[in-house]
ZAKOLVO-570552 format. One line per 3 residues: number of its first residue (from 1); their letters; for each residue y, z, x of N, C-alpha, C, CB. Coordinates in pm, whole numbers. Atoms other than C-alpha are relative to their C-alpha. Last residue first. Glycine has a CB too. Layout:
residues N
NUM	a	Y,Z,X,Y,Z,X,Y,Z,X,Y,Z,X  ...
***
This chain:
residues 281
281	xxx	109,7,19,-877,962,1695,-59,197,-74,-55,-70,156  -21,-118,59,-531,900,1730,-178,0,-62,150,-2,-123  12,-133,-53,-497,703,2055,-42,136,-106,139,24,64
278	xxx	-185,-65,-44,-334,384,1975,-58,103,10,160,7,-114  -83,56,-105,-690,203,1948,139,69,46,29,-133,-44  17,-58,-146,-813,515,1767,37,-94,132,-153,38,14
275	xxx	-41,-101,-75,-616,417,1477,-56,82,137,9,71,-85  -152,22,8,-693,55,1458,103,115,28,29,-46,-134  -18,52,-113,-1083,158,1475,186,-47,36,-110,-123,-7
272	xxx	46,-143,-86,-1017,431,1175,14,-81,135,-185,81,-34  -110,-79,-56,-783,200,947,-34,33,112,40,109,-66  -148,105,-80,-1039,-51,836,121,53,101,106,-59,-128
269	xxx	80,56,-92,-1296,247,746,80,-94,61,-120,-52,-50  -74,-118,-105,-961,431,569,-111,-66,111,-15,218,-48  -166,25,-79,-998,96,366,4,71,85,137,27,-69
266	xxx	-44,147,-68,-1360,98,278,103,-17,82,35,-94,-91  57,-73,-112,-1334,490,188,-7,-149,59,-150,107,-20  -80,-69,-82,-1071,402,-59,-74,12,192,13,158,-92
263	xxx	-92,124,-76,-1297,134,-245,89,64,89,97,-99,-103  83,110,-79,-1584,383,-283,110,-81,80,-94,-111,-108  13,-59,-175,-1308,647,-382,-61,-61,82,-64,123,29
260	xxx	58,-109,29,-1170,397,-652,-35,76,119,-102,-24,-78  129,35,-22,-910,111,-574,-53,113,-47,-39,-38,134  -31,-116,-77,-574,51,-771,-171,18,49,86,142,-102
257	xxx	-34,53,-144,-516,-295,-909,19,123,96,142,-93,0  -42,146,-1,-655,-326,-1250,57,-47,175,141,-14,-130  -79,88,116,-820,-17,-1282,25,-118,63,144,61,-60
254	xxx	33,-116,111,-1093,238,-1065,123,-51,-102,16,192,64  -173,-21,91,-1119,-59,-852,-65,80,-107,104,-173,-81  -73,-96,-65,-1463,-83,-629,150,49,-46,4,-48,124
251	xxx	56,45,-131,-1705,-204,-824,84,71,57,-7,-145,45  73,84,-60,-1582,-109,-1181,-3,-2,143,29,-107,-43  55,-15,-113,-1371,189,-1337,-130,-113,0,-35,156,15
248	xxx	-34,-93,-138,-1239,46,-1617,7,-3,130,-56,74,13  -121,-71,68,-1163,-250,-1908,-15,154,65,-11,-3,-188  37,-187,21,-1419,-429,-1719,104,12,-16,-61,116,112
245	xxx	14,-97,214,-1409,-800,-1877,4,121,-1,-160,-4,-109  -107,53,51,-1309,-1001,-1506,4,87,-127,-7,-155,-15  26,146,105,-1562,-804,-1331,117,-70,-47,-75,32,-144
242	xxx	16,-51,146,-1386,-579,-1033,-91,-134,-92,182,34,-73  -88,-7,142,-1383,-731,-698,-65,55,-152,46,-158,-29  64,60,105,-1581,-602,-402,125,20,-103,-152,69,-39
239	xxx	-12,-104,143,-1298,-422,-149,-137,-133,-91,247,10,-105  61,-175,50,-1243,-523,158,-117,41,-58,77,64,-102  106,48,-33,-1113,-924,177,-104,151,24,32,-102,127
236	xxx	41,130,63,-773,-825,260,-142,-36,-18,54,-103,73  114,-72,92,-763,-510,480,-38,-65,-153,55,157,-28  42,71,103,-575,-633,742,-111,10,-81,-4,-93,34
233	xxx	165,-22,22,-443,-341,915,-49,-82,-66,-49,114,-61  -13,53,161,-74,-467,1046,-180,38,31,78,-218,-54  102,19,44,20,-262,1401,-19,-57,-130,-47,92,14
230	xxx	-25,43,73,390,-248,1570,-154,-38,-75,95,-81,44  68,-128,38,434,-49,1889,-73,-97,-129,117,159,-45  -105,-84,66,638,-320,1987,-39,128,-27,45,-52,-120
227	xxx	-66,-39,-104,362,-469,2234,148,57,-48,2,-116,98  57,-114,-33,109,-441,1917,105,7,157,-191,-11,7  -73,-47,-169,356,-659,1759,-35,81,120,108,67,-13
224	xxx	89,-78,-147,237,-712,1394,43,-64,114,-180,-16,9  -12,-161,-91,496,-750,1167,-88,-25,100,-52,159,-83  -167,76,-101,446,-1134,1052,44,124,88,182,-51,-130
221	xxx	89,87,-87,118,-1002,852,104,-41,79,-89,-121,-66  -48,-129,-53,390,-806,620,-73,-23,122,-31,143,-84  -177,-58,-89,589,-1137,535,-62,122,27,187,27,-111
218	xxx	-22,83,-132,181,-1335,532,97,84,40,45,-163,-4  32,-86,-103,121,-1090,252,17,-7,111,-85,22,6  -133,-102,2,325,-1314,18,-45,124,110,33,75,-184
215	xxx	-137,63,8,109,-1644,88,86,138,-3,23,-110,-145  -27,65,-127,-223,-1452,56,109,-38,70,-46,-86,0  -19,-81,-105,-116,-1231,-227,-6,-65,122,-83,99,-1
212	xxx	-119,-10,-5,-49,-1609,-452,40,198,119,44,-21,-197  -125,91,-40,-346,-1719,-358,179,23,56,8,-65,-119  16,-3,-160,-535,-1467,-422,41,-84,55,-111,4,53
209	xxx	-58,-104,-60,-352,-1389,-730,-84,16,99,24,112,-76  -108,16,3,-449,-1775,-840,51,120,69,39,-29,-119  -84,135,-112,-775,-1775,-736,134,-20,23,-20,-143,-46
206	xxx	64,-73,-127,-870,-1434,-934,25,-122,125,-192,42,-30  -108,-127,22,-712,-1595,-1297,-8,63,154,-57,134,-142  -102,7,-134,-867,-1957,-1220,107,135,30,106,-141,-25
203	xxx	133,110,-116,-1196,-1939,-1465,116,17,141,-37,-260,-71  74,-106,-37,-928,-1770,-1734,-85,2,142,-82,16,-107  157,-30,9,-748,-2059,-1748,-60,127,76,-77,-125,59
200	xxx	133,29,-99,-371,-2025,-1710,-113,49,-23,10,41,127  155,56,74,-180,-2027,-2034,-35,-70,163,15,-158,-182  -58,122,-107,175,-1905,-1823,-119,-94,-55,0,38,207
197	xxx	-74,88,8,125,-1599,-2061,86,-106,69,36,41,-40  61,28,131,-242,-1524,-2036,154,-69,-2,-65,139,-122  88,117,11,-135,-1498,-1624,-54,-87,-143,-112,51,61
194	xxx	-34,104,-78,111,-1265,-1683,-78,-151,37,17,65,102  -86,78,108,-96,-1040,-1907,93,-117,36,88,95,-65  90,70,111,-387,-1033,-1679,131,-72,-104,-119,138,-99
191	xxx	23,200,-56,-163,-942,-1388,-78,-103,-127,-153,-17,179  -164,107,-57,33,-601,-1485,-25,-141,15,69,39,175  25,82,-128,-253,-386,-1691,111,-94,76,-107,-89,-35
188	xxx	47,76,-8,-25,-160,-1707,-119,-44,-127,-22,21,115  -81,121,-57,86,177,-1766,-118,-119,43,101,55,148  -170,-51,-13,-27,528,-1919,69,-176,45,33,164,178
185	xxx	-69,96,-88,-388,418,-2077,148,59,-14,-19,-168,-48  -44,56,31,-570,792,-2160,119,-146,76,11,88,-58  65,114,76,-804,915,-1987,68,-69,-132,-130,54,-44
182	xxx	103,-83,115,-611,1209,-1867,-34,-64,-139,70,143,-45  -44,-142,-58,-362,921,-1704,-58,148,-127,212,-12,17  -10,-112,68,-479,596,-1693,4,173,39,-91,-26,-66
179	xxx	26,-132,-140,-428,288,-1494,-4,125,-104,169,27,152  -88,-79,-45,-473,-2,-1720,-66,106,53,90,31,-87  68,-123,15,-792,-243,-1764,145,60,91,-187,13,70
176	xxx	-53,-76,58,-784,-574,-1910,-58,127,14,13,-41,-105  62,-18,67,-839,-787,-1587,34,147,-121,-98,-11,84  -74,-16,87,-679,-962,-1296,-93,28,-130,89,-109,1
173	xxx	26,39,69,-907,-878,-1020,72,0,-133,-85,27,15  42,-34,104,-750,-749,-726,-8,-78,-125,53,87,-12  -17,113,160,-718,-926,-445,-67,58,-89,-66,-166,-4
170	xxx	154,101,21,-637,-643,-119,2,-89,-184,-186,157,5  27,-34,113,-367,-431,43,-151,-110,-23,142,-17,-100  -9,128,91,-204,-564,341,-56,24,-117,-64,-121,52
167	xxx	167,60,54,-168,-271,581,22,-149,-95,-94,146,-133  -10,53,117,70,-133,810,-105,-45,-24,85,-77,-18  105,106,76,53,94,1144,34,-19,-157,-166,60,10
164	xxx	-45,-12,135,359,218,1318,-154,-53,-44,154,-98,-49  63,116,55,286,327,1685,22,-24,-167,-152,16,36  151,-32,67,524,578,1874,-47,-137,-150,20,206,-86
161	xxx	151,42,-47,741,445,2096,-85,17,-111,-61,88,122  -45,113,-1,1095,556,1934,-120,-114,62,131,15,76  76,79,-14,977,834,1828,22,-128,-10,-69,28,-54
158	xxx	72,-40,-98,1209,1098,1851,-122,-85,37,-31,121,-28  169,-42,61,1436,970,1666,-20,25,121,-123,-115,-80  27,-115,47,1855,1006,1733,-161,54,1,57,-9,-128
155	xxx	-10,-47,-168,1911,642,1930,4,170,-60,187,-72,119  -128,-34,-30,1786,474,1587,24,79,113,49,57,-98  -55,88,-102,1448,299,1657,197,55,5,-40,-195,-64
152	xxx	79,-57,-191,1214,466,1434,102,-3,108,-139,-129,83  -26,-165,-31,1483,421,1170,-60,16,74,-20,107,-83  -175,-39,-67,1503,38,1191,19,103,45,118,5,-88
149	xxx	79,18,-125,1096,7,1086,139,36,104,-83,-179,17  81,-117,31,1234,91,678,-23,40,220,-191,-61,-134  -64,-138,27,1516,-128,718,-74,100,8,54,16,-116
146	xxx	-68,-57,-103,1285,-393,876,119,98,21,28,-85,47  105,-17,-82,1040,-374,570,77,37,168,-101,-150,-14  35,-134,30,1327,-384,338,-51,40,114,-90,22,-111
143	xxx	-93,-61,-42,1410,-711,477,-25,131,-10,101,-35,-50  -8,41,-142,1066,-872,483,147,81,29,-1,-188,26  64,-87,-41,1039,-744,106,-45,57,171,-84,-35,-72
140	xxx	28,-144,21,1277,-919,50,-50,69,48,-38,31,-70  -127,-35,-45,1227,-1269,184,86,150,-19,69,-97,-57  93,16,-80,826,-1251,13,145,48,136,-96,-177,-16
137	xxx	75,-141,-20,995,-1199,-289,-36,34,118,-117,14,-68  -93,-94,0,1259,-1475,-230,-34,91,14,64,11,-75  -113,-14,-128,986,-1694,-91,58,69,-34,87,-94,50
134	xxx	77,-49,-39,755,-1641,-453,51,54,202,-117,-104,-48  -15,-87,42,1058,-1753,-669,-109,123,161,-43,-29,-177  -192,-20,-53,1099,-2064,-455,-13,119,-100,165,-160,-51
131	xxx	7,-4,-138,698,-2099,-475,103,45,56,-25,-107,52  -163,69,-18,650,-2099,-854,62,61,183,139,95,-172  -67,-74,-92,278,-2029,-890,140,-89,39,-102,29,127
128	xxx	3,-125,78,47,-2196,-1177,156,66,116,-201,105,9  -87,32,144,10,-2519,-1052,62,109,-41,-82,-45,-126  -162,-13,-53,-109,-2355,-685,92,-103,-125,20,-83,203
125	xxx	-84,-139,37,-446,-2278,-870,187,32,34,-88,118,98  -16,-36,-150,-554,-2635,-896,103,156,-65,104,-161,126  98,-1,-54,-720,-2731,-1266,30,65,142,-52,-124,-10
122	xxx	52,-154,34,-421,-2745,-1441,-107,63,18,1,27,-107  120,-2,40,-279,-3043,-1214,-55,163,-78,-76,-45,132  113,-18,-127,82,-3045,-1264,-115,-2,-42,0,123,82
119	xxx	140,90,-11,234,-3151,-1555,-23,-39,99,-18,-110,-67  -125,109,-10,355,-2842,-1638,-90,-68,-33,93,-44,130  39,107,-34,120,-2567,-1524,110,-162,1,-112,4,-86
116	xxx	105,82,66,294,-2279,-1659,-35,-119,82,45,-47,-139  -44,51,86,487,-2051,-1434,-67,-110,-48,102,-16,25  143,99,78,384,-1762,-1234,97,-64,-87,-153,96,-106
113	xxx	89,55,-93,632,-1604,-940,-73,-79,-39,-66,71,56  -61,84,-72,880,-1409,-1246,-178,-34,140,185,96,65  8,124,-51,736,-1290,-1510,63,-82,69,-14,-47,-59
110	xxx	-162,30,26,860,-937,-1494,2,-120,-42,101,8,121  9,-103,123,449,-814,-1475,198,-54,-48,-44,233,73  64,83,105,436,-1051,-1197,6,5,-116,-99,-2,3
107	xxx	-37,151,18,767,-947,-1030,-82,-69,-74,7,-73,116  -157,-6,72,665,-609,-1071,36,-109,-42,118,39,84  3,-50,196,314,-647,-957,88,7,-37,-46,125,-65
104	xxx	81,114,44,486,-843,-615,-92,23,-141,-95,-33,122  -99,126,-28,711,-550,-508,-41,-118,-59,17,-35,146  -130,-5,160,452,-292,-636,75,-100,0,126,126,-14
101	xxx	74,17,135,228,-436,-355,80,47,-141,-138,89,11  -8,120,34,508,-441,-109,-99,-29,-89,2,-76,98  -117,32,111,470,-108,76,-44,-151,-49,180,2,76
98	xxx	87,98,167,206,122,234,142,-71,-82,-103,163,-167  -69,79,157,318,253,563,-91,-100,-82,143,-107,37  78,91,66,155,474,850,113,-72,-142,-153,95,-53
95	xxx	-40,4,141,321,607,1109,-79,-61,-51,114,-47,-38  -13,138,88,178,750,1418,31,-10,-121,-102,-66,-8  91,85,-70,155,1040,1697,-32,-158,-64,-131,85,8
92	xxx	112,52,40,432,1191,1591,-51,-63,49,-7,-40,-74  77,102,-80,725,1361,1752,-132,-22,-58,-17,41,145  166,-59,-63,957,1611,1519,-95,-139,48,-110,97,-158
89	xxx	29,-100,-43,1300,1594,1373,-151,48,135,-1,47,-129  -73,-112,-126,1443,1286,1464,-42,117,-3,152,29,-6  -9,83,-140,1175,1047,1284,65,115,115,118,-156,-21
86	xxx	120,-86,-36,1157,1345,995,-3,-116,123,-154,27,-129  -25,-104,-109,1486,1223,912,-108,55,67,67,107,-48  -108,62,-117,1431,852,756,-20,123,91,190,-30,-53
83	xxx	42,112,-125,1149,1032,606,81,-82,59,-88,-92,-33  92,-63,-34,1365,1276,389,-97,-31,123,-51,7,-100  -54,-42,-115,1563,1011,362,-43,156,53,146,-13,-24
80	xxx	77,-42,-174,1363,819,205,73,70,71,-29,-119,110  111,-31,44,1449,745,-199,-39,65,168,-88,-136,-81  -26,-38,136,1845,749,-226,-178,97,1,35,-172,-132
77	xxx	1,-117,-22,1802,612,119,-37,138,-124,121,-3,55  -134,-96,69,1652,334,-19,40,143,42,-26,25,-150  -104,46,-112,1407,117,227,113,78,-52,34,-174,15
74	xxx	-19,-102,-121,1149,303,52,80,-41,109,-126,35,61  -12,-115,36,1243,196,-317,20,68,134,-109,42,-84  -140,-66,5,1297,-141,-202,18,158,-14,71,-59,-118
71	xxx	-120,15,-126,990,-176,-52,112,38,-28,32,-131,51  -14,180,-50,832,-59,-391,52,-8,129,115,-103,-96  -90,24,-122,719,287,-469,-21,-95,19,-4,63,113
68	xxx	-94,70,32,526,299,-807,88,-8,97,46,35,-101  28,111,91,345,627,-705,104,-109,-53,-49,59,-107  25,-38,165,500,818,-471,-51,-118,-71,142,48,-85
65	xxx	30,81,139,453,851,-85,27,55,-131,-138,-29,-12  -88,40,129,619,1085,86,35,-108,-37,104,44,-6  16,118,94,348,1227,315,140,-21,-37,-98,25,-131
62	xxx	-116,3,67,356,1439,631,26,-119,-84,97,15,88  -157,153,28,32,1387,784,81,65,-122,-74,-220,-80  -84,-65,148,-192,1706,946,83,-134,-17,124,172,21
59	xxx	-41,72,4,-511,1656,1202,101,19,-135,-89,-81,25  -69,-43,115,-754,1877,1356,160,-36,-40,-15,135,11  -100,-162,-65,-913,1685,1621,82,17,-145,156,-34,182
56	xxx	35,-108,-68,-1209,1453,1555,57,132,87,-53,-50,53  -40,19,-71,-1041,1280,1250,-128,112,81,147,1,-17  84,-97,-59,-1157,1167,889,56,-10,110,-144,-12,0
53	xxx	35,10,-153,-983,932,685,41,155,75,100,-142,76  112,32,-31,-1026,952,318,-46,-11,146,-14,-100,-61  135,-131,29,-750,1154,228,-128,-16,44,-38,25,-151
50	xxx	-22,-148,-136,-519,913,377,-108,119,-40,199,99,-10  43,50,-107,-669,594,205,22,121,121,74,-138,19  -102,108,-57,-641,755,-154,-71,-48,157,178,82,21
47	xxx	36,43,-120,-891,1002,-379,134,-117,84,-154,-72,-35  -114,78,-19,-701,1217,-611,-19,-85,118,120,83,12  -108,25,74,-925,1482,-698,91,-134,-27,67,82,43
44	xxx	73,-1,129,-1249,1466,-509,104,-9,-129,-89,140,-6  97,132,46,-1063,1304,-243,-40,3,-66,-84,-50,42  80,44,-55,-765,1610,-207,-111,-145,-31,-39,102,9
41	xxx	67,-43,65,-453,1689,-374,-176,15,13,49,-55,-84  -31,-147,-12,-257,1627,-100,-104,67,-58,129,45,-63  90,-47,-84,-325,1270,-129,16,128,31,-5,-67,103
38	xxx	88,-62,24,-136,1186,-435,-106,52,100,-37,-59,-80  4,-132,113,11,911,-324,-90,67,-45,37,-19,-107  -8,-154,-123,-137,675,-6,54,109,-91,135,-15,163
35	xxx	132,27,-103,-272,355,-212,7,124,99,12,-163,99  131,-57,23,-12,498,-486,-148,-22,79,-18,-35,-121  15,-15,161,287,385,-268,-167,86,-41,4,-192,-77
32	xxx	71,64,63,426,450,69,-1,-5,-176,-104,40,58  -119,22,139,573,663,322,-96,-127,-29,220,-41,37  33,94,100,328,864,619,95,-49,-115,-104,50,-56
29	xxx	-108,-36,56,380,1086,955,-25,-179,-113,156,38,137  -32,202,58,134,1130,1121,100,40,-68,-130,-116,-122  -54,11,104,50,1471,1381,46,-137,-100,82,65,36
26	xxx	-22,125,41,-255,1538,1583,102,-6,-159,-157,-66,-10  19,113,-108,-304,1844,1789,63,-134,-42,-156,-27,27  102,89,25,-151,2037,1492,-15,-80,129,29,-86,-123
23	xxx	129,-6,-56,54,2300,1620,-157,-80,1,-14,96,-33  19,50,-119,343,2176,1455,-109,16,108,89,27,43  -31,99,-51,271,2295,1173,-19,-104,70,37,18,22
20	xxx	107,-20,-134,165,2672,1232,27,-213,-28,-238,123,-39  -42,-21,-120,447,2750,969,9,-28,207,-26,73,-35  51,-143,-77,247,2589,742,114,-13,60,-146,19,102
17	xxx	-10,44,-145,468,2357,482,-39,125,77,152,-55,44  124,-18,-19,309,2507,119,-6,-94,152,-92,-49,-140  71,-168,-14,651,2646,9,-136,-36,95,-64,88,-191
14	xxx	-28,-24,-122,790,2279,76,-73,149,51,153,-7,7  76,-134,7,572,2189,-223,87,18,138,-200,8,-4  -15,-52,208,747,1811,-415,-68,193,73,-211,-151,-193
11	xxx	-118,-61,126,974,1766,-101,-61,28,-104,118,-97,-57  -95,-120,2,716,1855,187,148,-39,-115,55,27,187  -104,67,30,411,1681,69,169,89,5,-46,-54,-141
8	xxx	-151,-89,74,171,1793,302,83,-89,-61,110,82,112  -91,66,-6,-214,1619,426,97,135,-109,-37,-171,-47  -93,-40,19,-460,1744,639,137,15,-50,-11,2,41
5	xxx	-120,59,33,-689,1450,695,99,173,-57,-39,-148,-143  -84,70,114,-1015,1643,694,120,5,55,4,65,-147  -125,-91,53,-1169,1707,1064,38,-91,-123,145,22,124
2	xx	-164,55,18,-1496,1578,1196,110,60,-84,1,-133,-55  -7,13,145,-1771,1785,1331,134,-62,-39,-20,139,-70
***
């Protein structure tokens, strides 16, 4: 019978770290954003990609994800060191990381990466996308990324082998529908409005931010190393896209760029062969 995901957040509930722990056959160890936040709470609650994957040995991950976590955020001690240290305390069987999608909504939502057509063609989607803004992001988030991968590797951890797996996220449909919080809108939408103001055609809104993830996903796609330990889950290409007019929950996005439990269980499906290649089954 398969085992739920087991998951702890030991700085927001340390009270609710078992004792019994370590005794888990199978331990992870997880940092990220809202594609892995909130998993504690369980799938019917707070569905994510860790909640959704299932194991055949009884199985516990040490989270500290938060919502809105950017690369920078988790390359910050300020923000990780909690997980910087959990490397030296205790031996895992694998990491998982979620970063760089905030990194790139930010910047869209900042307007920076999109810029009007010109007099370029306004018909091709790479009019729209400013390329020397889109490298710097892309140059970033590539540094972060090896600050974050650094700590495995300090001469203190304990896991200096053990397997990292990453992901790539997926093309969400730019469309008017924020993330809400007890049904009411708390934040966003981040891409629709960015795109309305660069006056790109509606018809090219879903070409353009697949475009423009393709190209910036490449710096986490550049990780993989499976003779480093070093895994990327490409999970691009997933997910059914939202309509362009749903102002909710649609196909598989329960808003603008976050998935629903359908679209969760997709992903942790991407994950599962990738994690039993390294052993954690």
């Amino acid at each position: 019978m398969p085992h739920a995901n087991d998951i702890f957040w030991p700085e927001l509930h340390p009270s609710l770290m078992p004792p019994h722990f370590n005794n888990y056959p199978q331990l992870l160890l997880a940092e990220g954003d809202s594609w892995f936040a909130w998993a504690y709470l369980g799938f019917d609650v707070s569905p994510s990609i860790l909640n959704a994957l299932k194991f055949n040995r009884p199985t516990a991950t040490l989270c500290y994800a938060y919502t809105g976590h950017t690369s920078g955020d988790m390359a910050a001690m300020s923000v990780s060191a909690g997980f910087m240290q959990e490397f030296a305390a205790r031996r895992f069987q694998a990491v998982l990381l979620s970063g760089g999608g905030n990194d790139l909504f930010n910047a869209l939502e900042q307007g920076s990466i999109l810029k009007p057509a010109g007099g370029a063609d306004p018909n091709d989607p790479a009019s729209y996308i400013d390329t020397v803004e889109l490298d710097a992001l892309k140059n970033y988030v590539t540094l972060n990324y090896q600050q974050i991968l650094s700590w495995r590797l300090l001469p203190t951890s304990m896991n200096k082998t053990t397997p990292v797996l990453l992901h790539t996220y997926d093309y969400p449909m730019p469309r008017p529908a924020p993330a809400r919080v007890f049904g009411k809108p708390a934040v966003g939408p981040w891409l629709l409005p960015a795109l309305q103001a660069v006056a790109a055609p509606a018809a090219l809104h879903l070409d353009i931010i697949k475009e423009i993830a393709s190209d910036m996903l490449d710096c986490i796609r550049a990780f993989h190393d499976p003779a480093a330990g070093i895994h990327v889950v490409d999970t691009c290409g997933t997910l059914t896209p939202a309509a362009p007019n749903a102002t909710g929950n649609d196909a598989d996005w329960v808003n603008e760029i976050h998935p629903n439990a359908a679209g969760y269980a997709k992903l942790a499906a991407k994950f599962r062969p990738q994690l039993a290649a390294i052993g954690v089954t």
